[in-house]
C-alpha positions as CSV (number, residue, x, y, z in Angstrom):
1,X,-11.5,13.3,9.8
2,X,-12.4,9.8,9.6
3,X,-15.7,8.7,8.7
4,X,-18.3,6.5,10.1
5,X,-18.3,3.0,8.1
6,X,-21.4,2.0,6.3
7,X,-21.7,-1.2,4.3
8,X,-23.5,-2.2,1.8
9,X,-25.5,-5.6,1.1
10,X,-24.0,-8.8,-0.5
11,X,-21.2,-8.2,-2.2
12,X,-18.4,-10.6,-1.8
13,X,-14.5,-10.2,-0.8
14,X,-11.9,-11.8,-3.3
15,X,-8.9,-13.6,-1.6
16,X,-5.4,-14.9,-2.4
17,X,-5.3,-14.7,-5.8
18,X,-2.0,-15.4,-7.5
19,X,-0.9,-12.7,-9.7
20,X,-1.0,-9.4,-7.4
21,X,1.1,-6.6,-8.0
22,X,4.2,-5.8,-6.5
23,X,4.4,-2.9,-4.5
24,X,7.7,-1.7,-7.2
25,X,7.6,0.7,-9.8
26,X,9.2,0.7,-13.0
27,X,9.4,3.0,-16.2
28,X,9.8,0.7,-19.3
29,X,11.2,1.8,-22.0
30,X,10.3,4.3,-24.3
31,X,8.3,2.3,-27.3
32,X,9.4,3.3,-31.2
33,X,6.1,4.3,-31.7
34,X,3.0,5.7,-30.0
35,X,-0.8,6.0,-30.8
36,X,-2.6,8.4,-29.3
37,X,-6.5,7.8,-29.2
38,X,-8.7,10.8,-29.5
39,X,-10.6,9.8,-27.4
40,X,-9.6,9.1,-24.2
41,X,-12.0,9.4,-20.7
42,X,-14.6,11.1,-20.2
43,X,-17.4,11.8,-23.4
44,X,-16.5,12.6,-27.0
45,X,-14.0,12.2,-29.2
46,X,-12.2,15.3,-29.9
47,X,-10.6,16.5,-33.8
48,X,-7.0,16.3,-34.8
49,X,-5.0,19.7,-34.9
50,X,-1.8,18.3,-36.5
51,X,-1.2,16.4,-40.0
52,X,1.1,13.6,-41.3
53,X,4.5,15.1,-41.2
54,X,4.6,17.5,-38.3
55,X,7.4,17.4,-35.3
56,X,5.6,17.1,-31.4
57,X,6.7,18.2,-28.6
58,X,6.0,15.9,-25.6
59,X,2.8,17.5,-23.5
60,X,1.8,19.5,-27.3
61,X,-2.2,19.4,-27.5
62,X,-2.8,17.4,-30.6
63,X,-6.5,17.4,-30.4
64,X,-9.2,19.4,-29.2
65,X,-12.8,20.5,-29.5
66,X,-14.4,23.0,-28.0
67,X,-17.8,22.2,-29.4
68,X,-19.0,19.2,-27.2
69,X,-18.3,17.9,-24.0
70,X,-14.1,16.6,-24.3
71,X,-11.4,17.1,-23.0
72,X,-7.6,17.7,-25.1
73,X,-5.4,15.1,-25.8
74,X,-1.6,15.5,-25.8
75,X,1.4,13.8,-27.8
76,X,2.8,11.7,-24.8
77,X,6.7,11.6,-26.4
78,X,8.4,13.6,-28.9
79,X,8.2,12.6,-32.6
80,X,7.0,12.9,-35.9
81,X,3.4,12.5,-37.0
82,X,2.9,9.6,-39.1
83,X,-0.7,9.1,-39.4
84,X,-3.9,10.6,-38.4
85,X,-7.0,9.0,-38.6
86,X,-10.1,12.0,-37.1
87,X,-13.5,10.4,-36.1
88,X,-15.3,8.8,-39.6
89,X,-18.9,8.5,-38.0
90,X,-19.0,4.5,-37.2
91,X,-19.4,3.4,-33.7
92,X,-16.6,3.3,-31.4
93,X,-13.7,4.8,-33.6
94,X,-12.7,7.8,-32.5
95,X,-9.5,8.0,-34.6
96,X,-6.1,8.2,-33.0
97,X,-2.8,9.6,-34.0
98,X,0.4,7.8,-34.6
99,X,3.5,9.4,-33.4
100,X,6.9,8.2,-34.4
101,X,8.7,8.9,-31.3
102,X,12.4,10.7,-30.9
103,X,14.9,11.0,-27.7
104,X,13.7,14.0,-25.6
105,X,14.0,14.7,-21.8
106,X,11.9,17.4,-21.8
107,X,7.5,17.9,-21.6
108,X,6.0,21.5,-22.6
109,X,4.4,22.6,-19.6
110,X,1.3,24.6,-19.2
111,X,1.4,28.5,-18.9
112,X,0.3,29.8,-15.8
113,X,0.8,27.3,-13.4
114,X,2.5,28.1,-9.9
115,X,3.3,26.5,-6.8
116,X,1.4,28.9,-4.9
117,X,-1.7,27.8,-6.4
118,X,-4.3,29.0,-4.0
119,X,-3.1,33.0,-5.4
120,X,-4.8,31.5,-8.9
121,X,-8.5,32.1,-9.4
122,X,-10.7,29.4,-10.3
123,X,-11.3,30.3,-13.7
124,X,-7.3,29.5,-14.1
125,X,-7.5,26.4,-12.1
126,X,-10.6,25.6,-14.4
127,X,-8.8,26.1,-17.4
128,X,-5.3,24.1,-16.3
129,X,-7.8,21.2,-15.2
130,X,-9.1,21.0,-19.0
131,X,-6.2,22.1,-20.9
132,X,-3.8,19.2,-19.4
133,X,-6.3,16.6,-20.4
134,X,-7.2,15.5,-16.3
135,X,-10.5,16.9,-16.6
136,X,-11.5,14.2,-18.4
137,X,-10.7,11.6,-15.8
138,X,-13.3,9.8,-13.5
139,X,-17.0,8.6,-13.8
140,X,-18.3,11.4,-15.4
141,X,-15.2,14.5,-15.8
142,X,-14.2,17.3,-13.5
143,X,-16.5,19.9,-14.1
144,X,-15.0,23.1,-15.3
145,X,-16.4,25.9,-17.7
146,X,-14.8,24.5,-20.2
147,X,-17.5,21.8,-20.9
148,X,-15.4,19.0,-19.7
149,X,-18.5,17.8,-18.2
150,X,-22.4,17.3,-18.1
151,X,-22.9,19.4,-15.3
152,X,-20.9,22.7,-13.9
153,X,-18.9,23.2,-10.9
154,X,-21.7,25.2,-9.2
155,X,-24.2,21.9,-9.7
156,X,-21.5,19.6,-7.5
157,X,-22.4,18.7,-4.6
158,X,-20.2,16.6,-3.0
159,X,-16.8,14.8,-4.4
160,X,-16.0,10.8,-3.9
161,X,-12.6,9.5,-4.3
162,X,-12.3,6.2,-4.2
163,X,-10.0,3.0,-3.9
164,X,-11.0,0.7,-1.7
165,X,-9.2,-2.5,-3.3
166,X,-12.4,-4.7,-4.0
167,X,-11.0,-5.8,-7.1
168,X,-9.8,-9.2,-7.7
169,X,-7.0,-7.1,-8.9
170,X,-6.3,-4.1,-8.2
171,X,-3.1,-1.3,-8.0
172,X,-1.3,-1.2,-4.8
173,X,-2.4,2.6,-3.2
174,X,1.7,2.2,-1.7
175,X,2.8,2.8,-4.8
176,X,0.1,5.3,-6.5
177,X,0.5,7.3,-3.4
178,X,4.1,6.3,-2.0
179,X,7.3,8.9,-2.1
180,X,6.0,12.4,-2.3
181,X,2.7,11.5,-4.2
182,X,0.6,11.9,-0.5
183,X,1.6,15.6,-0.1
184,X,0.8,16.1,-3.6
185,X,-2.7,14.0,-2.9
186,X,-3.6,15.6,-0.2
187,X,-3.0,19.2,-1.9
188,X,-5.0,17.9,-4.7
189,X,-7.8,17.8,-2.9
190,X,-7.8,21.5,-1.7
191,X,-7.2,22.2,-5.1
192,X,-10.5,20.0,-6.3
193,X,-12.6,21.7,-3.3
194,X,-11.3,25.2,-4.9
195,X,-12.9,24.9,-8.6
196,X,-16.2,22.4,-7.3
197,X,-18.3,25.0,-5.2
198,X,-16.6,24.0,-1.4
199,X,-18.3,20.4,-2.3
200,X,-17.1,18.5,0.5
201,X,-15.1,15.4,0.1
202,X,-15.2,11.8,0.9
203,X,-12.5,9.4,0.6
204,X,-13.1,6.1,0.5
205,X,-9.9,3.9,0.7
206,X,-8.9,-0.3,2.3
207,X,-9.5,-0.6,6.0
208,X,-6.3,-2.7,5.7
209,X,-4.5,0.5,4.7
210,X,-3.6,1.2,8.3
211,X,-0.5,3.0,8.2
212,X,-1.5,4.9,5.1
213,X,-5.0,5.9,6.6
214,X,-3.2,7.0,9.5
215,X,-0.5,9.1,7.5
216,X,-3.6,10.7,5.2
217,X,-5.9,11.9,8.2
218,X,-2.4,13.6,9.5
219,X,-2.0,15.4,6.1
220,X,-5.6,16.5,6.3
221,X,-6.4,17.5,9.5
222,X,-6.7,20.9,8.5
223,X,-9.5,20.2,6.5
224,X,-12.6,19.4,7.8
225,X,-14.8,19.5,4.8
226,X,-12.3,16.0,4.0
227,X,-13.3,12.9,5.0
228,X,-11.3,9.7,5.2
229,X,-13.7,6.3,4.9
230,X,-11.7,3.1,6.1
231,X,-13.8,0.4,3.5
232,X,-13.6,-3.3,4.0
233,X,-12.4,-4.7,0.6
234,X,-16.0,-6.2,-0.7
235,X,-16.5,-6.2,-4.1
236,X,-18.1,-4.0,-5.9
237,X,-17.6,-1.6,-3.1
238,X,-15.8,1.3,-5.7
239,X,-18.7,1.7,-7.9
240,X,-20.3,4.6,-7.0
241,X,-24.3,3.1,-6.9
242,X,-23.0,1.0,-3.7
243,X,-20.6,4.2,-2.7
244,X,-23.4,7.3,-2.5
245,X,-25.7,5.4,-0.6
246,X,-23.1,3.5,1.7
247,X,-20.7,7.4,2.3
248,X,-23.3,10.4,1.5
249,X,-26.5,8.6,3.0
250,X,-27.9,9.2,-0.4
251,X,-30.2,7.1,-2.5
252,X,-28.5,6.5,-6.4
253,X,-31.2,7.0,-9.0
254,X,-30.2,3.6,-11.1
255,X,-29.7,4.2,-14.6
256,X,-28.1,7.2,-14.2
257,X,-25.0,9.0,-13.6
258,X,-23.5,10.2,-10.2
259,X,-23.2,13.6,-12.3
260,X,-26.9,13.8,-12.9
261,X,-27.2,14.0,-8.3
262,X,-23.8,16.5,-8.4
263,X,-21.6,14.0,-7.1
264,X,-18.4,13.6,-9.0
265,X,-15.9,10.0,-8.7
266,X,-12.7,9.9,-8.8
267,X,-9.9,7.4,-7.9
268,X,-6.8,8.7,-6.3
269,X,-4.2,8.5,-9.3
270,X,-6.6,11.5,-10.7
271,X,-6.4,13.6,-8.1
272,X,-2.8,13.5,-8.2
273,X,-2.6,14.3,-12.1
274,X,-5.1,17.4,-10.6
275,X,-2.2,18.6,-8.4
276,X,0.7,18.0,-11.7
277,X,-1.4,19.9,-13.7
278,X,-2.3,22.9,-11.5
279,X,0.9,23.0,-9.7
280,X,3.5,21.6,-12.1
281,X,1.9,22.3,-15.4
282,X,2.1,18.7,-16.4
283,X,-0.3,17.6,-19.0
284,X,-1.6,14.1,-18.6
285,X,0.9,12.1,-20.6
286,X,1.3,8.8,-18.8
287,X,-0.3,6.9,-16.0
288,X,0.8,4.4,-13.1
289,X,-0.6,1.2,-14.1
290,X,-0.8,-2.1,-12.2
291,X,0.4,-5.4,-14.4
292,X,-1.7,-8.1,-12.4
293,X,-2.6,-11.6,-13.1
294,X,-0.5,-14.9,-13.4
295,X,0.1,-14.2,-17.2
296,X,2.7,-11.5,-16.2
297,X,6.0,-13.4,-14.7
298,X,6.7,-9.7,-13.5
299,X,3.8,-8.3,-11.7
300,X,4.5,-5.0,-10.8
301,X,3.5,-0.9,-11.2
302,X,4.6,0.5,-14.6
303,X,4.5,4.5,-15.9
304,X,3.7,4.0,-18.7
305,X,3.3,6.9,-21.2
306,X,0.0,7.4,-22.8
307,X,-0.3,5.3,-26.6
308,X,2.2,2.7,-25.4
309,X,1.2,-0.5,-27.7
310,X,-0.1,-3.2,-25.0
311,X,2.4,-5.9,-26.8
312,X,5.9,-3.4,-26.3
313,X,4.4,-3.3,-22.4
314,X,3.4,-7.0,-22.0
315,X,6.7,-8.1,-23.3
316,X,8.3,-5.8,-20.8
317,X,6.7,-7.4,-18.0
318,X,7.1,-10.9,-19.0
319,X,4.6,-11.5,-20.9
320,X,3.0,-13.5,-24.4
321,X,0.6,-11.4,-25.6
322,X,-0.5,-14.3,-28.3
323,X,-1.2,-16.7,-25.1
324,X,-3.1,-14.7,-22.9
325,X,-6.3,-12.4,-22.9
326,X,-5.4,-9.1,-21.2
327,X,-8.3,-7.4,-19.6
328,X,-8.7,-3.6,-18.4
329,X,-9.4,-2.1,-15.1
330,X,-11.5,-5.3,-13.9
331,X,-11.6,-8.7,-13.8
332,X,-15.2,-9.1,-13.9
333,X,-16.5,-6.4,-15.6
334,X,-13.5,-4.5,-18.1
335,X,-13.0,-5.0,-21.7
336,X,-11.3,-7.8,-23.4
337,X,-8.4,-5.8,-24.8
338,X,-7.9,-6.7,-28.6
339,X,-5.0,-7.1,-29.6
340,X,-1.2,-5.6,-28.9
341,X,-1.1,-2.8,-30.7
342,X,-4.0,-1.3,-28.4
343,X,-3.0,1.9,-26.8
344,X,-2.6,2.3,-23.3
345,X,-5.0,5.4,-22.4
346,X,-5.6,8.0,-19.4
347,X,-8.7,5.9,-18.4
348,X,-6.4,2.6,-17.9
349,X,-5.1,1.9,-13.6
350,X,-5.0,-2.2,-14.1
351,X,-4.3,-4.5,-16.9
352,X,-4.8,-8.3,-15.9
353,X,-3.4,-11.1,-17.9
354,X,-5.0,-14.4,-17.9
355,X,-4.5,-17.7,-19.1
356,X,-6.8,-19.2,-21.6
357,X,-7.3,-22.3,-20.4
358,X,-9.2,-24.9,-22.5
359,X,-9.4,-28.0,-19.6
360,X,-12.2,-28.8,-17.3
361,X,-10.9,-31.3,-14.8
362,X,-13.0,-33.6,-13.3
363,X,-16.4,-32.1,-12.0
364,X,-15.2,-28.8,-11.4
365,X,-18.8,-27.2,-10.7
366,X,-19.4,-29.5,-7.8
367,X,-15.9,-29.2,-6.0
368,X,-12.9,-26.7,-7.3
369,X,-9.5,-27.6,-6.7
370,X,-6.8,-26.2,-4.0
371,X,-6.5,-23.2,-6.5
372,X,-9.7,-22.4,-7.7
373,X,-11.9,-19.6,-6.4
374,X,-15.9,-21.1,-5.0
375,X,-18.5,-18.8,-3.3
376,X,-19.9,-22.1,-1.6
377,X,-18.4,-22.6,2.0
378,X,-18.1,-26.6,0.8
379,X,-15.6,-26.3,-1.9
380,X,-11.9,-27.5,-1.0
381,X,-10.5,-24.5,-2.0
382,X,-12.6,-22.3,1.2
383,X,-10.7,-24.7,3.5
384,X,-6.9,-24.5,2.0
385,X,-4.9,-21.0,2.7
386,X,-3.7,-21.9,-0.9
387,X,-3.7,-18.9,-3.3
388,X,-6.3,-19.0,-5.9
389,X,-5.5,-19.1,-9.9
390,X,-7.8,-17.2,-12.1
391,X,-7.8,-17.7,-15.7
392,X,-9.9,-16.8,-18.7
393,X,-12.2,-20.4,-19.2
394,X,-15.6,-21.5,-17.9
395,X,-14.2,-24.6,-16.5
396,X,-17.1,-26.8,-18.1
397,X,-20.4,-26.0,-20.0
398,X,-23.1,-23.8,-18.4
399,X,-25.8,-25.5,-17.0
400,X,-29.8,-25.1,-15.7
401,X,-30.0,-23.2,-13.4
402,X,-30.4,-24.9,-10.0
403,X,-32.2,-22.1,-7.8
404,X,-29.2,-22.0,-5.6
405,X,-29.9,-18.3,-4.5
406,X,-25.9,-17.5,-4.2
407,X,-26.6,-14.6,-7.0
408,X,-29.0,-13.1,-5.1
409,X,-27.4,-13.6,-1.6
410,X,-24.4,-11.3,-3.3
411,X,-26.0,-8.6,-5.2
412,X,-25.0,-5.3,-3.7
413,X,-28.4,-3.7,-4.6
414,X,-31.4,-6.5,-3.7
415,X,-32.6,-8.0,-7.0
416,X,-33.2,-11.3,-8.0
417,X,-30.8,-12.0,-10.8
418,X,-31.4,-15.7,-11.4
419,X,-35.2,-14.1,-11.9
420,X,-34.5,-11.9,-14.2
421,X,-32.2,-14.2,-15.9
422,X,-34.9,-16.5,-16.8
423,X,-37.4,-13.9,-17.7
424,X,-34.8,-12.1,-20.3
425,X,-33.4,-15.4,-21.4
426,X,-37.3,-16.2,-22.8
427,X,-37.7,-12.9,-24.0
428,X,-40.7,-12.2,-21.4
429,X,-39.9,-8.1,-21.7
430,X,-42.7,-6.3,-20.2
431,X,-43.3,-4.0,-17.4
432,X,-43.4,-5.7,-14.1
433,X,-39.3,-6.1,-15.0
434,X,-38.8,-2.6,-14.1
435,X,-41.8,-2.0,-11.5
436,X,-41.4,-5.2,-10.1
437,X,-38.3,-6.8,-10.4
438,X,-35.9,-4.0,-11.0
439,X,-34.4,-4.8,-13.8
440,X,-32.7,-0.8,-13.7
441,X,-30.9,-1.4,-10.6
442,X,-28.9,-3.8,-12.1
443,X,-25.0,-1.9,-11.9
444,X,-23.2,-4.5,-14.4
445,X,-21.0,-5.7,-11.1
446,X,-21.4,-9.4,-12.7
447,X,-21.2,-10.8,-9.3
448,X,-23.6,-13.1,-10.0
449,X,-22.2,-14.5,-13.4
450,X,-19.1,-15.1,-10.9
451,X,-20.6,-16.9,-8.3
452,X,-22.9,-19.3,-10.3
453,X,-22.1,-22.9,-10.0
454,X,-23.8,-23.4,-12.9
455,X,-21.5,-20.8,-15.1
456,X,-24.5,-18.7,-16.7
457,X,-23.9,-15.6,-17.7
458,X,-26.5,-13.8,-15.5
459,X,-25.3,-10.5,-16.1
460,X,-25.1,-10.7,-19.4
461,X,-29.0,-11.7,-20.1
462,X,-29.9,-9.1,-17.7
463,X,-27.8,-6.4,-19.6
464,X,-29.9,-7.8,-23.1
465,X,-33.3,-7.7,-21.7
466,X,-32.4,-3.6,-20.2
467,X,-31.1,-2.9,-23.8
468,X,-34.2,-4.3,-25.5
469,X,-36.4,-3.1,-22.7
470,X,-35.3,0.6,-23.8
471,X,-35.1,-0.4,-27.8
472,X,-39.2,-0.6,-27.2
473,X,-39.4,2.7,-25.3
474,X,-39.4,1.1,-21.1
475,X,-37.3,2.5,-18.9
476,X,-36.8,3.5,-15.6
477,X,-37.7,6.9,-15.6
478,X,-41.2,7.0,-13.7
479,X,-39.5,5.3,-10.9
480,X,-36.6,8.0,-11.1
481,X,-38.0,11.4,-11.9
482,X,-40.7,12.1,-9.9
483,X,-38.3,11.4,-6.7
484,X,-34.8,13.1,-7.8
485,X,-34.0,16.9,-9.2
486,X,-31.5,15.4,-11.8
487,X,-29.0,17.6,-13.2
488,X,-27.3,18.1,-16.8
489,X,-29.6,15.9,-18.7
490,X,-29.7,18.5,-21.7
491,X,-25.9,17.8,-21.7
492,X,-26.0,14.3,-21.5
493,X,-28.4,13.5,-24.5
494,X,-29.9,10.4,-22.3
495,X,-29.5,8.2,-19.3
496,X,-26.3,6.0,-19.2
């Protein structure tokens, strides 16, 4: 069934940029070694169940932990165990394990999977879901009873999948769903509505996907609790505080997760892995991941097992990985990766490689070339059908602010960022931010930093003034509880 379209406010819709991906996909070869984080997706880190020294099977469960909210993680090759390093207690390092790898065809599969799926009850659907390592995919995890997220399956309330191609870059849904990965999608689904309470389901995916849309309603038209949402591509229109309001008529309690309303986000690739597991028995051991930007010579799709060094893909695809700054999932908003030897994980769909350029040019801020990207309707490269370059540099200094209003005329959820800006840039941190200006509904898009002639990094001061905000005990939760029955806060510890 096809869905009525709803769109949000501002946003903006990226165009012609050099670098996309090809709609190919490629298997590189197996690297020597692997390193396998512990924690990978959704929540906690989990504990290391093999030493220095042991053999691995490919799809083996090499750590687990059943006293938080995790999910397993598996050796993605066969090998030899050469290090492992468990969580030590500092922030962000969650250990990993370094796997040595050997030839091997062959993946352990899970026990009692079957073809015949909907014979399984949920409780075995549960446990496949978590055991293969897919429940820890998405926003916040598939709920299962196996603590894989905040919430429980009974608590969801409706399911969003989404890729709608708002990125600058962004995988090709030809490829992540092409051959016999539809059939396996759409059963996916059924499989998904099986373990999450009958929730009913809402696919958001590019209007310009015609033929695709056209082939997915055909595969669903048995299900009517499925719906299939055609989605201009405007960024940020996958994140889900633009997605609930714009596909479930919902409002989005800002500063929170789509967890805490029972409404669980996935993209399509996890959905897929959903059917592997259940159906196949296939832990989640390697992912389909989009090599975008002009710093690849090869753009293209890769499966790449799971703890593939960056470096042994980038030079695979073309690429220096001294010259360039490789960035994950988004353009605008994903982490700088930090070097080569970081590990390709279940969480990655996009890795974007961009120059670092160091030149200006002359008065770039007042009128961008043939190839560069301007949100004003006056710059020469709005009236050229030229593709557009991105790279990783400023292109000049940041400058006073001028008032121009283009961050607010984009900001998908109403604020005033060049406001904000100014008050969090002085350190004027009091209450009228959250009251007045809304400092909470702030999603991290960093729209505005992108569309600021003057290059500040609005986003960035709005992010430090909601972090200190909260260091001296503001926050957003007068405006948010009295209005929304939130669920799984005991799980979650605090609001994201």
């Amino acid at each position: 069934m096809i869905g009525r379209r709803r769109q949000f406010r501002g946003g903006y819709r990226f165009a012609r940029f050099e670098g996309q991906p090809a709609a190919r996909l490629f298997t590189p070869e197996g690297p020597e070694r692997v390193l396998i984080p512990l924690r990978q997706g959704f929540r906690d880190a989990v504990r290391p169940v093999v030493r220095t020294g042991d053999k691995v099977r490919a799809g083996q469960t090499v750590g687990i932990d059943d006293t938080g909210v995790s999910s397993p993680v598996h050796a993605s090759v066969a090998g030899v165990v050469e290090e492992v390093r468990g969580p030590d207690g500092e922030e962000n390092v969650a250990g990993h394990i370094v796997i040595r790898a050997r030839p091997s065809d062959s993946v352990e599969r899970l026990s009692g999977c079957s073809p015949n799926w909907s014979d399984l009850p949920a409780e075995k659907i549960e446990g496949l879901l978590y055991a293969s390592g897919v429940a820890a995919l998405g926003d916040g995890g598939i709920p299962t009873r196996h603590s894989s997220s905040i919430i429980a399956p009974e608590d969801v309330e409706a399911v969003i999948v989404r890729d709608t191609g708002s990125e600058m870059y962004h995988p090709s849904l030809s490829v992540i769903l092409g051959e016999s990965r539809l059939g396996a999608f759409a059963e996916g689904l059924r499989i998904l509505q099986k373990v999450l309470n009958g929730a009913p389901v809402h696919v958001a995916v590019n209007s310009r996907e015609a033929e695709l849309i056209e082939r997915l309603s055909n595969a669903l038209q048995d299900c009517d609790s499925v719906r299939v949402h055609p989605r201009n591509p405007v960024y940020p229109g996958d994140f889900a505080e633009v997605l609930i309001p714009a596909l479930l008529g919902r409002p989005f309690p800002h500063g929170y997760a789509p967890a805490n309303i029972g409404v669980v986000v996935l993209d399509c690739q996890a959905v897929v892995h959903a059917y592997e597991a259940v159906v196949e028995g296939k832990p989640l051991t390697e992912r389909i991941v989009a090599l975008c930007g002009p710093g690849f010579r090869r753009t293209s799709h890769a499966r790449v097992a799971i703890g593939t060094p960056l470096g042994d893909l980038a030079r695979q695809a073309g690429a220096n990985a001294e010259d360039l700054r490789f960035i994950k999932n988004s353009t605008l908003t994903g982490p700088k990766l930090p070097d080569a030897m970081c590990p390709i994980d279940r969480t990655f769909s996009t890795i974007v490689a961009l120059p670092e350029r160091t030149e200006t040019g002359l008065l770039p801020f007042i009128r961008p070339g043939p190839a560069e990207d301007g949100y004003a309707r006056t710059f020469l490269s709005c009236l050229l059908p030229t593709a557009r370059k991105a790279s990783a540099s400023l292109k000049g200094e940041p400058r006073p602010c001028v008032s121009c209003g283009y961050c607010q005329d984009v900001c998908p959820t109403g604020i005033i960022p060049h406001l904000l800006y100014k008050y969090a840039a002085r350190g004027y941190l009091e209450e009228n931010l959250v009251d007045e200006l809304r400092i909470f509904d702030c999603i991290g898009c960093n729209l505005c930093s992108y569309v600021c002639p003057s290059k500040i990094g609005l986003g960035r001061h709005i992010k430090s003034g909601r972090e200190k905000l909260l260091q001296e005990g503001i926050d957003n939760s007068a405006n948010i509880l009295p209005f929304f029955s939130l669920k799984g806060l005991e799980n979650e510890g605090e609001a994201q």
